[in-house]
C-alpha positions in Angstrom: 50.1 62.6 -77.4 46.7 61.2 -78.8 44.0 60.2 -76.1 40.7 58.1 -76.1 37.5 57.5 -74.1 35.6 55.1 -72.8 32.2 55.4 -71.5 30.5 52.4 -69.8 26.6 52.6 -69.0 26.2 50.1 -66.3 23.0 48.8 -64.5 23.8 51.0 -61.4 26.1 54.1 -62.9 28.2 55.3 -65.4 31.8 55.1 -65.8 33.9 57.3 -68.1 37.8 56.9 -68.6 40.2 58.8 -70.8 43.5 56.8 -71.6 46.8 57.4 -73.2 47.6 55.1 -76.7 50.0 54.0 -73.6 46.9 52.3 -71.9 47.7 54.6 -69.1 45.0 55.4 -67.4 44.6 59.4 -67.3 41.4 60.6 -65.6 38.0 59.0 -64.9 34.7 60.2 -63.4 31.6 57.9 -62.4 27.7 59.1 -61.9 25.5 56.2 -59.9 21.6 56.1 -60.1 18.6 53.6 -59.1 16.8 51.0 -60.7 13.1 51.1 -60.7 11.4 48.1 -59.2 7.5 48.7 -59.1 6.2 45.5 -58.8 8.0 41.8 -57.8 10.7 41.4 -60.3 10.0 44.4 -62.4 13.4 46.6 -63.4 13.1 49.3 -65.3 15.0 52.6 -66.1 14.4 56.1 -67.7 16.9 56.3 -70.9 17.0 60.0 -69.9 19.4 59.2 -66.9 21.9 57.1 -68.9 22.0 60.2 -71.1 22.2 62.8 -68.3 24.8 60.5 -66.6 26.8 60.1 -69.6 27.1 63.6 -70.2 28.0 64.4 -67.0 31.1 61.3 -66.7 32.5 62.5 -69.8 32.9 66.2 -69.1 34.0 65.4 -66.1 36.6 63.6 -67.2 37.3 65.5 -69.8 37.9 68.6 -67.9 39.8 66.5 -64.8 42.3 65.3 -67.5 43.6 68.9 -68.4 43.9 67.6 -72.2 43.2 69.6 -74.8 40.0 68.6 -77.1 42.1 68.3 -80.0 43.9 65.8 -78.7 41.0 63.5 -77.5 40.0 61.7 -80.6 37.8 59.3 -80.0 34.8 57.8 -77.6 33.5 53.9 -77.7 30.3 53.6 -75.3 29.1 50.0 -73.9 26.3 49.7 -71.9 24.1 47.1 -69.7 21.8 44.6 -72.0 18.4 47.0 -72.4 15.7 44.4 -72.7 13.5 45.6 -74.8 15.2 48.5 -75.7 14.1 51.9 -75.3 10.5 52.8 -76.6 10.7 55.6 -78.3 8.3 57.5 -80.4 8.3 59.5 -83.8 9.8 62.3 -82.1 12.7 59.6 -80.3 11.3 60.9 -77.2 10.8 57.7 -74.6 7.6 56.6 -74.1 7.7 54.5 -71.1 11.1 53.3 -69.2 13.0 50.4 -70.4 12.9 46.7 -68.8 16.0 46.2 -68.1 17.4 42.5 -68.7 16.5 42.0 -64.8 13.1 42.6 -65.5 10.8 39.4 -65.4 7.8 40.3 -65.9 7.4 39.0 -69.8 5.7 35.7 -68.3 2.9 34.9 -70.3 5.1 36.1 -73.6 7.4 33.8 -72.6 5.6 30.8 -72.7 3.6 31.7 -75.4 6.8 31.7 -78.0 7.2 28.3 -76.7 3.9 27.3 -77.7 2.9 29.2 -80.5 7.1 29.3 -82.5 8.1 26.1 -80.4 11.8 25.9 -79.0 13.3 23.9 -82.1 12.4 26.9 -84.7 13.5 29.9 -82.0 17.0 28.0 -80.9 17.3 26.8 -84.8 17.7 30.5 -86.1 18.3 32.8 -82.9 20.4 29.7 -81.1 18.6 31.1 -77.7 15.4 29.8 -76.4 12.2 31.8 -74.8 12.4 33.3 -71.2 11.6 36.9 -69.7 15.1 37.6 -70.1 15.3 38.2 -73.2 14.3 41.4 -75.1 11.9 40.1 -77.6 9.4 39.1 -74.5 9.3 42.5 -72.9 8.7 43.8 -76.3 5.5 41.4 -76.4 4.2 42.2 -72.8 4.3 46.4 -73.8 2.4 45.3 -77.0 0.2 43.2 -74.6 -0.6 45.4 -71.2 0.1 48.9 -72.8 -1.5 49.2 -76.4 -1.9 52.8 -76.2 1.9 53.0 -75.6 2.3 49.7 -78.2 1.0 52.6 -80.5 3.3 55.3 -79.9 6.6 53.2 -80.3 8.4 53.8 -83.2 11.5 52.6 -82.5 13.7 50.3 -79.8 17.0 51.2 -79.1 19.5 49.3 -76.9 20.4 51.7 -74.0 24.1 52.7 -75.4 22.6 53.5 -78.9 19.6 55.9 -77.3 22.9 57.8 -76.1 24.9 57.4 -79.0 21.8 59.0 -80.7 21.8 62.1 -78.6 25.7 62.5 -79.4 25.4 62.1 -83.2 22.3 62.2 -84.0 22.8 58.5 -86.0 20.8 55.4 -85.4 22.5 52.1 -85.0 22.9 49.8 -83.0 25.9 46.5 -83.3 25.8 42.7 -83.0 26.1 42.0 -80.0 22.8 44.2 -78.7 21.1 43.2 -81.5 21.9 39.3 -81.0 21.2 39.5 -76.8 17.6 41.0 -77.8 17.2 36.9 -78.8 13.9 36.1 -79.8 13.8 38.0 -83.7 17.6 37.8 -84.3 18.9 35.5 -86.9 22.5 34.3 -85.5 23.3 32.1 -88.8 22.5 35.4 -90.5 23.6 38.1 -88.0 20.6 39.9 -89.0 17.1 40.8 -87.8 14.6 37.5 -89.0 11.6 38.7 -90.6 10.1 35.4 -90.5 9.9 35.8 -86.4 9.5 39.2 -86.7 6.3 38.3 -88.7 5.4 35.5 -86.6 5.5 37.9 -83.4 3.6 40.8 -85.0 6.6 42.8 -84.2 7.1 45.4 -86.9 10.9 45.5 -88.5 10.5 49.1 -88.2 10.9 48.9 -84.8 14.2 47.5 -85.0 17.3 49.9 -85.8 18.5 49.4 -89.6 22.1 49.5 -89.4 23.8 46.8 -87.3 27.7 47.4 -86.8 31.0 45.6 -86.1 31.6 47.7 -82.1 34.6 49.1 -83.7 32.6 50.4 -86.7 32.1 54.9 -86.5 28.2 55.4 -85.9 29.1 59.2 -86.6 30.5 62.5 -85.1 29.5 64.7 -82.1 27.2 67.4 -82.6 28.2 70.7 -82.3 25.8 71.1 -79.3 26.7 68.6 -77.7 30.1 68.9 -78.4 30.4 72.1 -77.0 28.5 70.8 -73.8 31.0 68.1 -73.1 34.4 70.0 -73.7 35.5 67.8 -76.9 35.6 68.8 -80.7 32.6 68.6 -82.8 32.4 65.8 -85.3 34.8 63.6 -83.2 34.1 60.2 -83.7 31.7 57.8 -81.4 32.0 54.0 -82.3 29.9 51.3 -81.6 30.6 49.7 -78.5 28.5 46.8 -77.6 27.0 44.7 -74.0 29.3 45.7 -71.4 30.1 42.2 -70.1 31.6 41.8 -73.9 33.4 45.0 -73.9 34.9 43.5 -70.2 36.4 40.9 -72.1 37.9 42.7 -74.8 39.5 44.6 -71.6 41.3 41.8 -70.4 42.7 41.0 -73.7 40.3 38.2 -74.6 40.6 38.0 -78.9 40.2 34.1 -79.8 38.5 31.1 -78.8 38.6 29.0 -76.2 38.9 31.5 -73.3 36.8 31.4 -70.5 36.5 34.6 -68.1 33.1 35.9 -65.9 32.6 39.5 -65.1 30.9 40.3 -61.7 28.8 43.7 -61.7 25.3 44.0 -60.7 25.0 40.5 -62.3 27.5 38.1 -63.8 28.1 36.9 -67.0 30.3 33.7 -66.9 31.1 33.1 -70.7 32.9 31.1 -73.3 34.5 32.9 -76.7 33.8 30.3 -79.6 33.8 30.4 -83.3 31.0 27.8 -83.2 28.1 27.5 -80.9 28.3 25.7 -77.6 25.6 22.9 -77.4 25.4 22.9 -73.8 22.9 23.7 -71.3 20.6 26.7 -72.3 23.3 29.1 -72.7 22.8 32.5 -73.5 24.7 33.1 -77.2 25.2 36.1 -78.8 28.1 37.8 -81.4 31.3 38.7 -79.9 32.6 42.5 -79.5 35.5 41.0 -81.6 34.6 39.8 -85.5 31.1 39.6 -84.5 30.3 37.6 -87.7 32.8 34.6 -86.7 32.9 34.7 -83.1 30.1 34.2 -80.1 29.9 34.9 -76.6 28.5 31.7 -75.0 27.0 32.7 -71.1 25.7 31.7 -67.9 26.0 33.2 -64.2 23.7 35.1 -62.0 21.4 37.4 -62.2 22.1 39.3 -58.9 25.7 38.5 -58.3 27.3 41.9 -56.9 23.3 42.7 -56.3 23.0 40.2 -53.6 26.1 41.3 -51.7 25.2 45.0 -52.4 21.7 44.4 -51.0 23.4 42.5 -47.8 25.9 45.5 -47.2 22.8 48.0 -47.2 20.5 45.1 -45.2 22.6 44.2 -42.5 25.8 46.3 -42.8 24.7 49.9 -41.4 27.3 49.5 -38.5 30.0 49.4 -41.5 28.6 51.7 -43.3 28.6 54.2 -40.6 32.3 53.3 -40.2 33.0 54.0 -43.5 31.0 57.2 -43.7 32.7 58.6 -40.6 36.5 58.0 -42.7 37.3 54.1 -41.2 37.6 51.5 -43.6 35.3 50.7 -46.8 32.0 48.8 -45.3 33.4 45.5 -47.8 36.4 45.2 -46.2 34.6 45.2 -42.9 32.7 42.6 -43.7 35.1 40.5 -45.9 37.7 40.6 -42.4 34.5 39.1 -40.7 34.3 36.8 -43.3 37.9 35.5 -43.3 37.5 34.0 -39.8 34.8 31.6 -40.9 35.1 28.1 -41.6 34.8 27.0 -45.6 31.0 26.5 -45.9 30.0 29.2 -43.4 29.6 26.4 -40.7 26.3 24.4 -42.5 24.9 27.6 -44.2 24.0 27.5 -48.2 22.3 31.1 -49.7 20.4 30.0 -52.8 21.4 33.5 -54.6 18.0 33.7 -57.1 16.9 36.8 -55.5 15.2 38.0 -59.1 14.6 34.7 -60.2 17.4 33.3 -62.4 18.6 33.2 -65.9 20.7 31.0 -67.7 21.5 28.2 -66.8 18.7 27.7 -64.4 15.8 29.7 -66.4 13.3 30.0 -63.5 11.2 33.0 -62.8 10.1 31.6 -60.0 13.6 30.7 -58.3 13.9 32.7 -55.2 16.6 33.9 -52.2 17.0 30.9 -49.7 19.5 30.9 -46.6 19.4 27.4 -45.6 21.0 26.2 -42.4 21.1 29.3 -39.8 21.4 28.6 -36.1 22.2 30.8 -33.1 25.6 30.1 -33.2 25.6 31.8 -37.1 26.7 35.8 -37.0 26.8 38.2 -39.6 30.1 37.2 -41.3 29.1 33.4 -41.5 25.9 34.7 -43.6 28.0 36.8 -45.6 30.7 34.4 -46.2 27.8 32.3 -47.3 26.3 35.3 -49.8 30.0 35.0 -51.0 30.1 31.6 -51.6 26.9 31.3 -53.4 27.9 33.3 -56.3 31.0 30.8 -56.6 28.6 28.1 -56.8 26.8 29.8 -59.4 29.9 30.1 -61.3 30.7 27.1 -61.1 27.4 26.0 -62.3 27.5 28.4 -65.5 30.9 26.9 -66.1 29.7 23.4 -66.0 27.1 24.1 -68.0 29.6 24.6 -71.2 30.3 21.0 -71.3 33.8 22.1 -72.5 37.0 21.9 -71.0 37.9 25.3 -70.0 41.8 25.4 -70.0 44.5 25.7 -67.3 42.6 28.7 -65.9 39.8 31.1 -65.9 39.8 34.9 -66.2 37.6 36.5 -63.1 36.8 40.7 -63.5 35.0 43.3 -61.3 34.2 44.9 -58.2 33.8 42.1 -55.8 37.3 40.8 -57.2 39.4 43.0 -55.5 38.6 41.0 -52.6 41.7 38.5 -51.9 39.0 36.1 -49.5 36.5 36.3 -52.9 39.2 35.1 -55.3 40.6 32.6 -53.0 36.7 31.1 -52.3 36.0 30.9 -56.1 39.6 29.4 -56.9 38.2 27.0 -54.4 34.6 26.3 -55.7 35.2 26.1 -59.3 38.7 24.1 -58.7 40.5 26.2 -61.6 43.3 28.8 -61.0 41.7 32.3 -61.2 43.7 35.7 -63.2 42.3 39.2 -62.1 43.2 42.4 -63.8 44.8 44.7 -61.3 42.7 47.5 -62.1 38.8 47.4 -62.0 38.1 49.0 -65.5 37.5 45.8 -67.7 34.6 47.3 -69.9 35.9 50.9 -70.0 39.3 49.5 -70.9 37.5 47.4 -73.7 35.9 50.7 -75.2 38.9 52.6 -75.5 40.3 49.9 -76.8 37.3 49.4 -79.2 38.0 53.5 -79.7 41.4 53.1 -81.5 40.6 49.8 -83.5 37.8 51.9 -84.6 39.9 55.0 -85.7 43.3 53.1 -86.7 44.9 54.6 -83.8 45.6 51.2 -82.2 45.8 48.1 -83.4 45.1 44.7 -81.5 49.2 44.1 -81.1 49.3 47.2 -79.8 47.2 46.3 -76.8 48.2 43.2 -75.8 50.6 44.8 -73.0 47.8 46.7 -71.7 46.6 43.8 -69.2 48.1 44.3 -65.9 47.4 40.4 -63.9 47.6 40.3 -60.4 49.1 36.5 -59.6 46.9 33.7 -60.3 45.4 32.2 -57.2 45.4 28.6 -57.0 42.9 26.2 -55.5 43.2 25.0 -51.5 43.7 21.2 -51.6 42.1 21.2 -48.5 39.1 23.2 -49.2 38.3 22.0 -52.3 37.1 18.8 -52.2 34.7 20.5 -48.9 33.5 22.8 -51.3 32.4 19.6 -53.5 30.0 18.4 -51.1 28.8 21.7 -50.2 28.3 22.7 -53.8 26.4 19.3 -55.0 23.8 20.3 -51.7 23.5 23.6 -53.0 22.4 21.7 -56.0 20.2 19.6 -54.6 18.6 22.5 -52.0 17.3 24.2 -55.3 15.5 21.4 -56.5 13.7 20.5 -53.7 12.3 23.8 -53.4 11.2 24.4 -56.9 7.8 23.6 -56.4 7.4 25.3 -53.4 9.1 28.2 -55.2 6.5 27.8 -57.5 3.8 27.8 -55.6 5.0 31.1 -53.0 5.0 33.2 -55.9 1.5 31.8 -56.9 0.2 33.0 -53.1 2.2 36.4 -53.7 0.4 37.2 -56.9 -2.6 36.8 -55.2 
């Protein structure tokens, strides 16, 4: 028997699995660490604990699964959206940590493409606009506020390619990293634009060389680290791509036309076309699958599973004690407090912009609201409301498309597994929602990725490897309630703006 690997490098850990050419899932091992926040909506990382963290998943794994390293014959590694990349100098040692795609501190840089490139010519050749999201604007604000480290870089690399570096020793990186970086990536093209490259005074140098297909072989493990991960030198690492992608190439998702969100640390709520999708400031970037025809079109959140992380450690240190004595996990806790609350938390609405927001809503300044408490509200009504809020945002990334999305939408990831959170967003976004049975979307998609790469598997091959739980369908009752609530959800965020505006005017003072 012939196995693969698949390694995802996520914003909060690292997730390694090894699979059969069954899609039976054989072993797995997962490594979690912190994001860096040093200032108000700064997130940043050191590229040397996605490496350490890597290494250790996979020899983990590898040495859980009993296989022999002859038999393992391939890894694919995804990873989170790096930002800017990792700064690296002449010696590909970092020189700073990477700002992560939350980070949104790239302003000024921001607003200056707007002015200086204008919207027209950036969306014209890179189809994305100019926000702090993007990659090309944390480039710009290290060039700006740190020109002794401006002079040191040599090279960005996405976070996946840093560690496919320290595996092979190659440089690389694949369309879909490239594309997401936005700003200095021609998408009519699919290639790095040396106009805005010029126009931005951002070396092409910096930029890795060879973009690939996330099936294509970036090279073989060295024999060091070979050796230190219990697999045979020279066996072959592939591409891999943005992990939300790779999720979608998990559940099966090869043409146009399908619409699925994947809920991590943030969510990406996205449409597969082989054109672009003229709606409402999208972000657009090559598919994991023929990333020369197809394109990932997405909204969501930016702190999706964040926000109800961040509640669970906040308010749920009861639960946790619970769980950490051996009673049930802290999120079941809550969600069974949660069940026994009226649709629309009884008059509460969370505003979930708790690092400012991306697409659609593009607003730094757009900030955490809980709007409606009273004494009567208790713990589960506020998180039935945190719950709720990343439906709405759903919702509004799926709007957003202008498109009709089919009979139903495709919903992955870790708050899935709850049966109240599939039933609230069937509810929201009035469309029947399809979850995977198994929580391994973007690890799935690598191995997947893996045997494409090394003719091992072939896309028919893999079509019976999604296992659906059964669709949930929207409440009648509650979904013309969750109408109302959603258009005040609306409506809550833009009476604020200004005076979202102006708090983080007073804070920067």
């Amino acid at each position: 028997m012939k196995y693969l690997l698949g390694t995802d490098i996520g914003t909060s850990g690292v997730k390694t699995i090894l699979m059969n050419l069954k899609g039976e899932l054989i072993s797995c091992d997962s490594q979690e660490y912190n994001v860096l926040t040093p200032k108000p909506l700064w997130a940043e990382q050191w590229a040397e604990v996605w490496l350490e963290a890597t290494k250790k998943t996979i020899a983990h794994t590898v040495k859980k699964s009993g296989i022999k390293q002859k038999d393992i014959k391939a890894i694919c590694i995804s990873g989170l959206y790096g930002g800017s990349g990792v700064p690296l100098d002449k010696n590909m040692k970092s020189v700073r940590p990477c700002l992560i795609w939350m980070d949104r501190r790239a302003g000024k840089e921001s607003e200056w493409a707007l002015k200086t490139i204008g919207e027209k010519k950036l969306k014209t050749i890179t189809h994305n606009g100019s926000d702090p999201y993007y990659g090309f604007t944390k480039m710009l604000w290290i060039k700006n506020n740190e020109p002794e480290n401006w002079k040191k870089i040599k090279l960005f690399l996405p976070p996946k390619d840093y560690v496919i570096y320290h595996l092979t020793g190659k440089v690389a990186t694949d369309y879909s990293s490239a594309g997401n970086i936005g700003g200095i990536f021609d998408m009519n093209t699919r290639s790095w634009s040396n106009e805005l490259l010029d126009e931005m005074g951002i070396p092409k140098e910096m930029m890795p060389e060879a973009i690939l297909e996330s099936t294509d072989i970036v090279g073989g493990l060295t024999s060091e680290v070979a050796n230190e991960l219990g697999l045979e030198e020279g066996m072959p690492v592939c591409s891999g791509g943005v992990d939300c992608g790779a999720a979608n190439i998990g559940l099966g998702i090869l043409e146009e036309g399908v619409y699925a969100a994947t809920l991590g640390s943030s969510m990406c709520a996205a449409l597969i076309s082989d054109t672009k999708v003229r709606g409402e400031n999208l972000i657009i970037w090559p598919y994991l699958y023929k990333a020369k025809e197809l394109s990932y079109n997405f909204g969501g959140a930016a702190t999706a599973g964040a926000i109800v992380k961040w509640f669970r450690d906040t308010f749920g240190q009861e639960e946790l004690v619970i769980q950490n004595n051996g009673g049930m996990d802290a999120y079941n806790q809550l969600n069974q407090q949660a069940e026994t609350i009226p649709v629309g938390s009884e008059g509460l609405i969370v505003l979930p912009y708790f690092m400012g927001e991306r697409a659609p809503l593009w607003d730094s300044d757009a900030k955490g609201v809980i709007f409606g408490l009273s004494l009567a509200h208790t713990k589960g009504h506020v998180y039935r409301a945190f719950l709720e809020a990343v439906a709405y945002s759903l919702r509004h990334a799926m709007e957003s498309t202008g498109k009709d999305l089919g009979e139903y939408i495709y919903l992955a990831g870790g708050l899935m597994k709850s049966k109240l959170c599939r039933q609230i967003f069937a509810d929201v976004t009035g469309y029947p929602i399809v979850c995977p049975k198994y929580d391994v979307e973007a690890n799935m998609g690598d191995v997947i990725l893996a045997g494409i790469g090394t003719g091992l598997l072939t896309y028919e091959n893999v079509k019976e490897w999604q296992v659906f739980d059964e669709k949930i369908y929207p409440n009648s009752v509650n979904q013309p309630i969750y109408d109302s609530y959603y258009k005040l959800y609306r409506s809550i965020y833009k009476s604020l703006k200004s005076n979202m505006k102006e708090l983080s005017a007073l804070r920067d003072k």
